[in-house]
LOMARDREN-960134 format. One record per residue (C-alpha): residue number from 1; chain; x, y, z; residue in one letter. Coordinates in nm, 4 decimals, always signed. Layout:
<atoms>
@seq:NUM mol:A X:X Y:Y Z:Z type:a;
...
</atoms>
This chain:
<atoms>
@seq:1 mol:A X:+13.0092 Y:+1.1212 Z:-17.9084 type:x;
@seq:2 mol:A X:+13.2501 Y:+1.4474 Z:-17.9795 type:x;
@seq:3 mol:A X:+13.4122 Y:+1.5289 Z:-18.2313 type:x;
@seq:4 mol:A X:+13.7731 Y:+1.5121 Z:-18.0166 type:x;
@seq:5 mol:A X:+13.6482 Y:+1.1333 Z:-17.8568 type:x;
@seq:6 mol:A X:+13.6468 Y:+1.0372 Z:-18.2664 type:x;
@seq:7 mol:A X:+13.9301 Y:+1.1827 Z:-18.3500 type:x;
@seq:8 mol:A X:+14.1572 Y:+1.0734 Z:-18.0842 type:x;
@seq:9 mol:A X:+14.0712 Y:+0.7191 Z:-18.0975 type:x;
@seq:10 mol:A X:+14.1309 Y:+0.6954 Z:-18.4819 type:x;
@seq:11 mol:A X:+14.4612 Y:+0.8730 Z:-18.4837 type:x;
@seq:12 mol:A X:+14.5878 Y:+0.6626 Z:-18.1584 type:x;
@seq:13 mol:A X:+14.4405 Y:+0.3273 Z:-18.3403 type:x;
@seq:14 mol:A X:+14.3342 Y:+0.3085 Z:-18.6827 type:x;
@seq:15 mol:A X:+14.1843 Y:-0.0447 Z:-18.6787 type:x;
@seq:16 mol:A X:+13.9529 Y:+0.0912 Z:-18.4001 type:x;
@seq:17 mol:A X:+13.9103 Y:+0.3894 Z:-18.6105 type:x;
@seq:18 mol:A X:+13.7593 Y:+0.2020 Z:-18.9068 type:x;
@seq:19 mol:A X:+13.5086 Y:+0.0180 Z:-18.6980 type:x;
@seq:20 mol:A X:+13.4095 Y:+0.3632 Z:-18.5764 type:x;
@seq:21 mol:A X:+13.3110 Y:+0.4860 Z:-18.8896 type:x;
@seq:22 mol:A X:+13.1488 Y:+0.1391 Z:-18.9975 type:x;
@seq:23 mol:A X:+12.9400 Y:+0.0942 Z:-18.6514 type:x;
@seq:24 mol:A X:+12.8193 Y:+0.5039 Z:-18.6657 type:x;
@seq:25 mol:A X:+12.7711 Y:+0.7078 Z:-18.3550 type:x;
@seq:26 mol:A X:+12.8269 Y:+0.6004 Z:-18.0834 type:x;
@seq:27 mol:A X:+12.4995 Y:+0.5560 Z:-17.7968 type:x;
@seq:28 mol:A X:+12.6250 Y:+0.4838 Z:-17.4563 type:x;
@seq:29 mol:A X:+12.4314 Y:+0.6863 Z:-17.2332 type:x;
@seq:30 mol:A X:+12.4307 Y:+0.6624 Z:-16.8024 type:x;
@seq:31 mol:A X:+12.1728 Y:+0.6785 Z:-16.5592 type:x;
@seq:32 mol:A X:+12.1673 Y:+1.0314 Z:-16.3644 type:x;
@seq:33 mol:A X:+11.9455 Y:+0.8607 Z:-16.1391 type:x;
@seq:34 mol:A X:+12.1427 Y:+0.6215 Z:-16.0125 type:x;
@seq:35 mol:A X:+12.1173 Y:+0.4006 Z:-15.7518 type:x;
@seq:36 mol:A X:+12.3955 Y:+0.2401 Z:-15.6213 type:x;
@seq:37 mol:A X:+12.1825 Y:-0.0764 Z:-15.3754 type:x;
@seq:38 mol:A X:+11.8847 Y:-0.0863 Z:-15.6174 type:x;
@seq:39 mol:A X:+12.1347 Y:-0.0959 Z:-15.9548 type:x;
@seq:40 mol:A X:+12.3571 Y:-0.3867 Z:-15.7898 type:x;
@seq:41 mol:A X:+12.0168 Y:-0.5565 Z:-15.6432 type:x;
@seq:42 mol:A X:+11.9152 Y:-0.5658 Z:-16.0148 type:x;
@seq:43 mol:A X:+12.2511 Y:-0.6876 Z:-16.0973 type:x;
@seq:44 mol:A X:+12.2401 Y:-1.0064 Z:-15.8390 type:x;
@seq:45 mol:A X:+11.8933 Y:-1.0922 Z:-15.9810 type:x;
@seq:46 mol:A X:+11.9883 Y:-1.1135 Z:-16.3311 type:x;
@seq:47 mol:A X:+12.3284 Y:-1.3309 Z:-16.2817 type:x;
@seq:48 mol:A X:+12.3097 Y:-1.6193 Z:-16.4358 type:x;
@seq:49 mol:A X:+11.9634 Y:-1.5550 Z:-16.5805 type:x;
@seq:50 mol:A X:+11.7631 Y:-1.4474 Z:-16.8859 type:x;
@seq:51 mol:A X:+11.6173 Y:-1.0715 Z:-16.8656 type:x;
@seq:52 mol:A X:+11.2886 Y:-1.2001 Z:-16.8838 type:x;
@seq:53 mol:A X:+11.3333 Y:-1.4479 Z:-16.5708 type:x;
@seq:54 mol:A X:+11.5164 Y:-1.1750 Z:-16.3715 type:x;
@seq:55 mol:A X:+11.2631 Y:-0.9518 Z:-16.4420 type:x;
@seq:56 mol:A X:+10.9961 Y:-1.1516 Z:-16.3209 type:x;
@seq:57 mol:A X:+11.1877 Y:-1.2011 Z:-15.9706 type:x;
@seq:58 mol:A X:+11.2204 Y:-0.8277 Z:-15.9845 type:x;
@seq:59 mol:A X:+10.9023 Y:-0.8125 Z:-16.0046 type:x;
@seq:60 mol:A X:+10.8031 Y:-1.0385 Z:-15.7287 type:x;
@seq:61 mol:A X:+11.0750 Y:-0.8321 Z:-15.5017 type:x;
@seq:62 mol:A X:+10.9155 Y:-0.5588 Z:-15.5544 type:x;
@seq:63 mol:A X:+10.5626 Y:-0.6464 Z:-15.4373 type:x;
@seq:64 mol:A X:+10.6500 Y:-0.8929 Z:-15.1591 type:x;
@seq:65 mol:A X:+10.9333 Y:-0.7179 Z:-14.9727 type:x;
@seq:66 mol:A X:+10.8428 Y:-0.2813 Z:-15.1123 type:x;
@seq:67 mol:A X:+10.4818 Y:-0.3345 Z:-15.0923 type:x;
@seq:68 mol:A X:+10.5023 Y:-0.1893 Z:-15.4845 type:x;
@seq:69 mol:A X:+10.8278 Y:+0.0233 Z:-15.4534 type:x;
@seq:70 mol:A X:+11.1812 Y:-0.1434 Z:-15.4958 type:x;
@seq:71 mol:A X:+11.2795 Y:-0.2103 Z:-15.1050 type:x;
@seq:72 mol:A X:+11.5082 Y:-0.0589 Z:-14.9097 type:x;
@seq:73 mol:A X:+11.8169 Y:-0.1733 Z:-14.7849 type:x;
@seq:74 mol:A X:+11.6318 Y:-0.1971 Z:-14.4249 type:x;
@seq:75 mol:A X:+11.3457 Y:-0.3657 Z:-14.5454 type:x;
@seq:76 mol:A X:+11.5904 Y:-0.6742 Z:-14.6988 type:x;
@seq:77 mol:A X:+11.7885 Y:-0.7347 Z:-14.4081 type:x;
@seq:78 mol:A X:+11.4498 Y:-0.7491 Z:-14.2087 type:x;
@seq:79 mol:A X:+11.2953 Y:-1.0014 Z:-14.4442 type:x;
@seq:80 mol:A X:+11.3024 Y:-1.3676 Z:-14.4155 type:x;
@seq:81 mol:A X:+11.5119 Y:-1.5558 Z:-14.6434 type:x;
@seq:82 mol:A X:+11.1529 Y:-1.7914 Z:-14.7015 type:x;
@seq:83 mol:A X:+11.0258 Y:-1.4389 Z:-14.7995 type:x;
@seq:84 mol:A X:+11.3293 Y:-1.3733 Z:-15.0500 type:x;
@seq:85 mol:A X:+11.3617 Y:-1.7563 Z:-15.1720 type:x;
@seq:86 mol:A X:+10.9676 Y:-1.7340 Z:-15.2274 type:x;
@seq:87 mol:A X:+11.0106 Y:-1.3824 Z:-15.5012 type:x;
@seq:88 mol:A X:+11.3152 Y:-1.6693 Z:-15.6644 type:x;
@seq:89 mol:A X:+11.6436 Y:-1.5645 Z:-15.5126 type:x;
@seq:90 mol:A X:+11.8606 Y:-1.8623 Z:-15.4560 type:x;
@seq:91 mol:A X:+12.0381 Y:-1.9405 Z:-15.1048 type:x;
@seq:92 mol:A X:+12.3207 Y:-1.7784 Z:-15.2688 type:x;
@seq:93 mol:A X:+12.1534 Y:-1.4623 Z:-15.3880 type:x;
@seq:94 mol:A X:+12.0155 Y:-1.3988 Z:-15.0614 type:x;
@seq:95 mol:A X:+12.3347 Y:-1.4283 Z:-14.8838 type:x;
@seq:96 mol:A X:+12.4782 Y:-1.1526 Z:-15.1465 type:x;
@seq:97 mol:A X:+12.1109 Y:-0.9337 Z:-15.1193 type:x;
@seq:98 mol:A X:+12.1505 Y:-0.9390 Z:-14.7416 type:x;
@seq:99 mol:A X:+12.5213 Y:-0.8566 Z:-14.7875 type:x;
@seq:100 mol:A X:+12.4643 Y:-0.5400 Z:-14.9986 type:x;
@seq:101 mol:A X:+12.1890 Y:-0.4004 Z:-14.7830 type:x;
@seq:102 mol:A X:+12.3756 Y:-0.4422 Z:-14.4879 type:x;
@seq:103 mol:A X:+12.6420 Y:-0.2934 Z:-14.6517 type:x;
@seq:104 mol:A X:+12.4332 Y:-0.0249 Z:-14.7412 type:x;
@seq:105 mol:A X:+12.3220 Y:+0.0515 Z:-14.4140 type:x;
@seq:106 mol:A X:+12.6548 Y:+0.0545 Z:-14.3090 type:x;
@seq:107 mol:A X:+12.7959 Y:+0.3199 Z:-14.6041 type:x;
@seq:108 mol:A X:+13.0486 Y:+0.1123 Z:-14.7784 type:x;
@seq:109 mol:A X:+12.8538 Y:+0.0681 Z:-15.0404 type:x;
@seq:110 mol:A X:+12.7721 Y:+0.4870 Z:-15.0442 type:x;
@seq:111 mol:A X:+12.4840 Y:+0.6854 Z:-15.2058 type:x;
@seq:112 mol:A X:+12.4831 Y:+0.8303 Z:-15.5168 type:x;
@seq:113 mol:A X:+12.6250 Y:+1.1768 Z:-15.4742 type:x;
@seq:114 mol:A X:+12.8915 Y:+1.0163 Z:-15.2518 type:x;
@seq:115 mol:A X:+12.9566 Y:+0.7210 Z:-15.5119 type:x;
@seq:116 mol:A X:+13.0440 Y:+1.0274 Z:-15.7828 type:x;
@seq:117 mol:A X:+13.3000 Y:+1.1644 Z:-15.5688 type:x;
@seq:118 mol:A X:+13.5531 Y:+0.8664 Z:-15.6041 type:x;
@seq:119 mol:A X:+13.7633 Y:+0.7341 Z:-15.8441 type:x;
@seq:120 mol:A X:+13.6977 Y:+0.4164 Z:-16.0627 type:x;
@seq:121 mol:A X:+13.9330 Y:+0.2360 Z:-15.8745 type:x;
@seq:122 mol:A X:+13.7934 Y:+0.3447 Z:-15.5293 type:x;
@seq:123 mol:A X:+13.4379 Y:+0.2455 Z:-15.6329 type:x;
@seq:124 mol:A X:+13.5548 Y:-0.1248 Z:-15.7483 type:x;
@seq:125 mol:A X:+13.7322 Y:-0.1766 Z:-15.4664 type:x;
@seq:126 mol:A X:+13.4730 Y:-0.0475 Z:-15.2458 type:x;
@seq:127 mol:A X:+13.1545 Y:-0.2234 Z:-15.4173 type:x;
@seq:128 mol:A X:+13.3315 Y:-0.5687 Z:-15.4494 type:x;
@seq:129 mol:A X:+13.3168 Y:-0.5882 Z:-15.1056 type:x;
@seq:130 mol:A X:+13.0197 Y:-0.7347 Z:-15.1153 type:x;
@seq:131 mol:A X:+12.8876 Y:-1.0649 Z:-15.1622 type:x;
@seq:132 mol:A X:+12.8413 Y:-1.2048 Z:-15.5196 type:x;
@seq:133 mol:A X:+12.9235 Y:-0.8317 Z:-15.6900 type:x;
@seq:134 mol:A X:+13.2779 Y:-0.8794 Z:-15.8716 type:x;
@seq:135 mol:A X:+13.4795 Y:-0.6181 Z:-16.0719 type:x;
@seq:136 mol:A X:+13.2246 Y:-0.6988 Z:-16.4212 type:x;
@seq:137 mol:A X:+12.9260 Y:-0.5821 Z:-16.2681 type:x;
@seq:138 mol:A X:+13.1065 Y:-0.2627 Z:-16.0888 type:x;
@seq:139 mol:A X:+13.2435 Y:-0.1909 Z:-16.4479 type:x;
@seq:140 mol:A X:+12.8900 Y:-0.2164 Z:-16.5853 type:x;
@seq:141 mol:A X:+12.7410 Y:+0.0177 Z:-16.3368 type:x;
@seq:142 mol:A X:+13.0552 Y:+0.2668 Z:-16.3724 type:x;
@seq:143 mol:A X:+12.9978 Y:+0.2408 Z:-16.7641 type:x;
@seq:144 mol:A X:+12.6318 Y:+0.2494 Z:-16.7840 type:x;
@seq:145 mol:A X:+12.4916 Y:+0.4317 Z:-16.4602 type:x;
@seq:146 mol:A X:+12.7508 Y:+0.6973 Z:-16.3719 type:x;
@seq:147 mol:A X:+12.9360 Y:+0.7432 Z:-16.7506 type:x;
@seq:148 mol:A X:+13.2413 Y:+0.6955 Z:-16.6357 type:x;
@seq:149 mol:A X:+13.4277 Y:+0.7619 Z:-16.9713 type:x;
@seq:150 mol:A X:+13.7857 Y:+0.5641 Z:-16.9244 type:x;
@seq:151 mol:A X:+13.6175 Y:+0.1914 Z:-16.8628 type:x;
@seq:152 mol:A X:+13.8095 Y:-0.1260 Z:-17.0095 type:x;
@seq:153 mol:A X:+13.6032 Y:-0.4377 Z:-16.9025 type:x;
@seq:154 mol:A X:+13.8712 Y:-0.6362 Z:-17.0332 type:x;
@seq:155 mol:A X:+13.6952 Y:-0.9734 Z:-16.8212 type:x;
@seq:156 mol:A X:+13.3976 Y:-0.9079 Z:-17.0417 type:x;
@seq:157 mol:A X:+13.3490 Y:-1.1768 Z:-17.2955 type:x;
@seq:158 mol:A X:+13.1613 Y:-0.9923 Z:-17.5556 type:x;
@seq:159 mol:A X:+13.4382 Y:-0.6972 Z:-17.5789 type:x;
@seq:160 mol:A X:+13.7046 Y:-0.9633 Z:-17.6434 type:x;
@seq:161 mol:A X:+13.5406 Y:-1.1600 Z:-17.8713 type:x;
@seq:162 mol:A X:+13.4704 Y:-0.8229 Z:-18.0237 type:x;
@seq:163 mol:A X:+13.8304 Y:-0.7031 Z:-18.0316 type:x;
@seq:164 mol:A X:+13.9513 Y:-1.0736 Z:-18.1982 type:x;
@seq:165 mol:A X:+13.6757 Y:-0.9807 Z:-18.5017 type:x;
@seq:166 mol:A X:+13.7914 Y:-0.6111 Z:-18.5657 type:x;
@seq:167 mol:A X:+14.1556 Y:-0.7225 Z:-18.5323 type:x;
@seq:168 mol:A X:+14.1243 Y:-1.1107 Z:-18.7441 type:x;
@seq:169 mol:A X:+14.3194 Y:-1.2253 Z:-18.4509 type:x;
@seq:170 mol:A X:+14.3143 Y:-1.6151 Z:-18.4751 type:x;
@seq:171 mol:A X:+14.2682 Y:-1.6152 Z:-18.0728 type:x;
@seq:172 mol:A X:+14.0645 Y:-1.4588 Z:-17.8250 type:x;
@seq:173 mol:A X:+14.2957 Y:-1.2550 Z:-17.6371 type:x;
@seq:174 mol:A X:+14.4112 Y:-1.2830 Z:-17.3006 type:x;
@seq:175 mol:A X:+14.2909 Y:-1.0038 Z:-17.0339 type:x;
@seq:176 mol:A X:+14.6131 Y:-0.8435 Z:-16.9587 type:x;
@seq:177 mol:A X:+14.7173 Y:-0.8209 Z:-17.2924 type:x;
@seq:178 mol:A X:+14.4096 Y:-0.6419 Z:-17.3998 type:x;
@seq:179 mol:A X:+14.4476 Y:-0.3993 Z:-17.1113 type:x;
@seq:180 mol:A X:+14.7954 Y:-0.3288 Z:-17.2437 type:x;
@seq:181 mol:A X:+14.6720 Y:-0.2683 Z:-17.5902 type:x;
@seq:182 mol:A X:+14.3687 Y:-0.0271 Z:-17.4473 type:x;
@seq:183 mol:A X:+14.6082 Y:+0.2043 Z:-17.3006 type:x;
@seq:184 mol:A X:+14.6405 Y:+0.3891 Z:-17.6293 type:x;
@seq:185 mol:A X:+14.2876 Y:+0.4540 Z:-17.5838 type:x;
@seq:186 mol:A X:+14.3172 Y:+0.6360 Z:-17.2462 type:x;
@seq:187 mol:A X:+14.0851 Y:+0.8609 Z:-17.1764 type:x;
@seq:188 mol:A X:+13.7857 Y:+0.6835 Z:-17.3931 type:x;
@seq:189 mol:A X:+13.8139 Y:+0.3354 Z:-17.3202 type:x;
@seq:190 mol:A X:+13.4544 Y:+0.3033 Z:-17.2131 type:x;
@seq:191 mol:A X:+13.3719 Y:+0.4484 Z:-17.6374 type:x;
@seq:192 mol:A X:+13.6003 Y:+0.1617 Z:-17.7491 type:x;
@seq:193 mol:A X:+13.4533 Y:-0.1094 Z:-17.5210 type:x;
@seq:194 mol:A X:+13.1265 Y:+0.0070 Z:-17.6982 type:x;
@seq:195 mol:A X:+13.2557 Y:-0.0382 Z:-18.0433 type:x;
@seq:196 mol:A X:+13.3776 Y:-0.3776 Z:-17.9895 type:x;
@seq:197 mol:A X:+13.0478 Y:-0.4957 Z:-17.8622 type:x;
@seq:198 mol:A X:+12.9429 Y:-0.3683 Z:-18.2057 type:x;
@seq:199 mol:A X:+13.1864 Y:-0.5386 Z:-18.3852 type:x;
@seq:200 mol:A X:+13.0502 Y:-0.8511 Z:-18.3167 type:x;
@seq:201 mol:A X:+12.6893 Y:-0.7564 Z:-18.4589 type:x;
@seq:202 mol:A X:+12.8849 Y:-0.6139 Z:-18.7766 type:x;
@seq:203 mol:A X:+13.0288 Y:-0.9627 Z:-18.8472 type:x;
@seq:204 mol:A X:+12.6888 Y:-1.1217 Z:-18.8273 type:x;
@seq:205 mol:A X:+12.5483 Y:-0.8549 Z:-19.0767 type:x;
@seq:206 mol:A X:+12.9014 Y:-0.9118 Z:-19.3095 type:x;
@seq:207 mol:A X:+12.9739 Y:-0.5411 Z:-19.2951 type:x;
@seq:208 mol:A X:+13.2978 Y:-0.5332 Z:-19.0598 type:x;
@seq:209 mol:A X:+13.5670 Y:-0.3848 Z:-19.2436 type:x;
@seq:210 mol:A X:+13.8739 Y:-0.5975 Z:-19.3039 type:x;
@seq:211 mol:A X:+14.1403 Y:-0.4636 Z:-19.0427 type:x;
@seq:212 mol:A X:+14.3722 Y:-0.2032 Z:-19.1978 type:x;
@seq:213 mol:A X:+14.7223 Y:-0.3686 Z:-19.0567 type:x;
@seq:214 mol:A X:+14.8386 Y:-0.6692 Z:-18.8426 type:x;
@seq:215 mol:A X:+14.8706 Y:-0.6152 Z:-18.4953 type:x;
@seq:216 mol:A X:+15.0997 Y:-0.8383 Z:-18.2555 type:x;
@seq:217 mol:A X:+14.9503 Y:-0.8105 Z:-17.8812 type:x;
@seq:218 mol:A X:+15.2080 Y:-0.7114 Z:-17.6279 type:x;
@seq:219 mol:A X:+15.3721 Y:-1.0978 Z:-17.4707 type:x;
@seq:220 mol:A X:+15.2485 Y:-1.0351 Z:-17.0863 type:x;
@seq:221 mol:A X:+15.5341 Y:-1.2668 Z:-16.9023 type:x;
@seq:222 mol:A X:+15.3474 Y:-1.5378 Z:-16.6575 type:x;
@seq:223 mol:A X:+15.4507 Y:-1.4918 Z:-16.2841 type:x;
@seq:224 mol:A X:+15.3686 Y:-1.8483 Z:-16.2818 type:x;
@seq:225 mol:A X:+15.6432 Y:-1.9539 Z:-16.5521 type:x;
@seq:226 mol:A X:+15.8825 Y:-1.7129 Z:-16.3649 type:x;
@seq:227 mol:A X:+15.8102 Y:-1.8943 Z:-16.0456 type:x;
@seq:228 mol:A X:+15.8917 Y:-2.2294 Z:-16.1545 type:x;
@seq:229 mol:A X:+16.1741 Y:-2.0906 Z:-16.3204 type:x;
@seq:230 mol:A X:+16.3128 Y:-1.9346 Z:-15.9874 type:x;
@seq:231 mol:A X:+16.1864 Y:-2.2578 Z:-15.7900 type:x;
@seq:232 mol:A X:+16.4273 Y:-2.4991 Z:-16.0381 type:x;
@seq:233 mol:A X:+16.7036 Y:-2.2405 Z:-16.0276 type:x;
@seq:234 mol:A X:+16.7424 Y:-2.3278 Z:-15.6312 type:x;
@seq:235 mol:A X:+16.6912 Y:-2.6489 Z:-15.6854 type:x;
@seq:236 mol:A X:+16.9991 Y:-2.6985 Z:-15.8876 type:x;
@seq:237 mol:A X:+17.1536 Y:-2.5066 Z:-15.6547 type:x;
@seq:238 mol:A X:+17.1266 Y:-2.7210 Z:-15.3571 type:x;
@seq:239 mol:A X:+17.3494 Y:-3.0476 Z:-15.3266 type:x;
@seq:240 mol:A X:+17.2569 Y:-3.3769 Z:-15.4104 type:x;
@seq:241 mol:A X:+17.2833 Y:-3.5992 Z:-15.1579 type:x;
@seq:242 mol:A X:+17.0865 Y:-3.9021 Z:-15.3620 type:x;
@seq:243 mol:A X:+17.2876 Y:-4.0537 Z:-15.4737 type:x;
@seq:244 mol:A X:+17.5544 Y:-4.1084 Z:-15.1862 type:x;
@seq:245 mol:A X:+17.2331 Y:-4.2690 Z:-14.9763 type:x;
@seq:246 mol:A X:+17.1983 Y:-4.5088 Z:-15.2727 type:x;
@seq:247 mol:A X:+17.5600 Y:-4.6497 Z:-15.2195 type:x;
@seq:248 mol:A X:+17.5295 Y:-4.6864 Z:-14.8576 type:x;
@seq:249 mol:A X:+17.2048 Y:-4.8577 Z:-14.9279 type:x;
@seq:250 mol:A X:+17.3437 Y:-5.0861 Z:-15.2101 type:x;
@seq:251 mol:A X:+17.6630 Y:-5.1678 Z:-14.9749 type:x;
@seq:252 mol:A X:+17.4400 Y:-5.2464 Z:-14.6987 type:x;
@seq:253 mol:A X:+17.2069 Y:-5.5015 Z:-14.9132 type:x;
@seq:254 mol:A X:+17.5056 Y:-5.6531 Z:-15.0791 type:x;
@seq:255 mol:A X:+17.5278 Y:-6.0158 Z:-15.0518 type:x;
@seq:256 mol:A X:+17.8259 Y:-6.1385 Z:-14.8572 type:x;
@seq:257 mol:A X:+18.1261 Y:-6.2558 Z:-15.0972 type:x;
@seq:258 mol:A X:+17.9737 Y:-6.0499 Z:-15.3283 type:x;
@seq:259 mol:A X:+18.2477 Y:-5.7949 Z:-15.3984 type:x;
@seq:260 mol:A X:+18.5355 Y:-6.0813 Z:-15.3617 type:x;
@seq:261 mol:A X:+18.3777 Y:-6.3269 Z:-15.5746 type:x;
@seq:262 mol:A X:+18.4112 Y:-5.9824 Z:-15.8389 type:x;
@seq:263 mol:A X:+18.7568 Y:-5.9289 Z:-15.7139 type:x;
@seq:264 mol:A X:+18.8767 Y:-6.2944 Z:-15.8214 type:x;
@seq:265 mol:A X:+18.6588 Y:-6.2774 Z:-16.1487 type:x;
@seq:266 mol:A X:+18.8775 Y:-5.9526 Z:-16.2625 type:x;
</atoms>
């Protein structure tokens, strides 16, 4: 990490920059090599599984469908799903495996040197096209294959759990109001996310520092709250009829002599 990645993020936050110094340089390196249909491949295999499983399924991939090289996006849409379910892909993962390698074939999901030449938001919105890949797994491959610099997995459990240690925020905090907070650390994010991930392994050694100053997350209005707020507006708005269909109905069941008996009584 440079010298100006350090020094911006401390002066913009100095909770962040504490943890900084406490966690040490930072590591996060990329894949040059990358892969876009083998690295989100890898990614379906290990959702929802250990390494060690998904490795083993890898594994089994690898020798069943690439005769000992990871396949190509041809050879998965030509294999059976028997062949796929037999290396330990569920029904589910095949449907997404046979998604991105048609997908593949088909160049939205693009090679490498094409996959450089767009902008975060193009490649999410490009890659979660396909089955089973959602915008967590794009940001992992945009962090940690192609060093994209200004990544905020803000979904990611580990880098909120992170930011509620190095802040001693009583709650985890919500997605959007992370995001909001993160934009003083525009263009580094993807350093920060780092650092909170080590923020958590401080507390369990006992050496995160105590937070410098209280911070109050920005208050990210619900569109849901404003919609039922707009929905009873017109509501009270509108006339009640109710309650004049509740006299004619009472004056209809009335017994007869009813209201002159009441008459005499008064």
């Amino acid at each position: 990490m440079s010298q100006d990645i350090h020094a911006h993020l401390s002066k913009a936050d100095p909770v962040l920059g504490a943890l900084m110094r406490a966690a040490g340089p930072c590591t996060l390196t990329s894949d040059d090599d990358c892969h876009p249909f083998q690295a989100l491949a890898q990614a379906i295999a290990h959702q929802q599984l250990n390494g060690t499983a998904a490795a083993t399924i890898l594994k089994r991939l690898v020798d069943n469908c690439g005769g000992g090289c990871f396949p190509t996006p041809q050879m998965i849409v030509d294999a059976s799903t028997a062949s796929l379910r037999a290396a330990g892909f569920s029904f589910a993962k095949v449907a997404a495996l046979k998604d991105l390698a048609a997908k593949t074939l088909e160049a939205v999901v693009p090679h490498h040197a094409a996959l450089e030449a767009l902008s975060d938001d193009a490649i999410i919105e490009r890659l979660t096209q396909v089955r089973g890949i959602g915008r967590w797994t794009v940001e992992m491959l945009l962090m940690f294959r192609l060093g994209r610099p200004d990544v905020l997995p803000v979904d990611d459990f580990g880098v909120r759990a992170g930011f509620r240690a190095a802040y001693g925020l009583r709650e985890m905090p919500k997605p959007k109001a992370l995001a909001a907070w993160g934009e003083r650390w525009r263009p580094y994010r993807s350093t920060a996310a780092w650092y909170l991930w080590r923020a958590l392994e401080l507390k369990r050694a006992g050496t995160l520092p105590v937070p410098a100053e209280r911070i109050r997350l920005p208050r990210i209005k619900k569109l849901r709250r404003k919609a039922a707020k707009k929905k009873a507006q017109v509501l009270r708005r509108k006339p009640r009829r109710a309650p004049a269909r509740r006299a004619a109905v009472t004056k209809r069941t009335q017994r007869p002599g009813t209201r002159r008996r009441t008459r005499r009584a008064g």
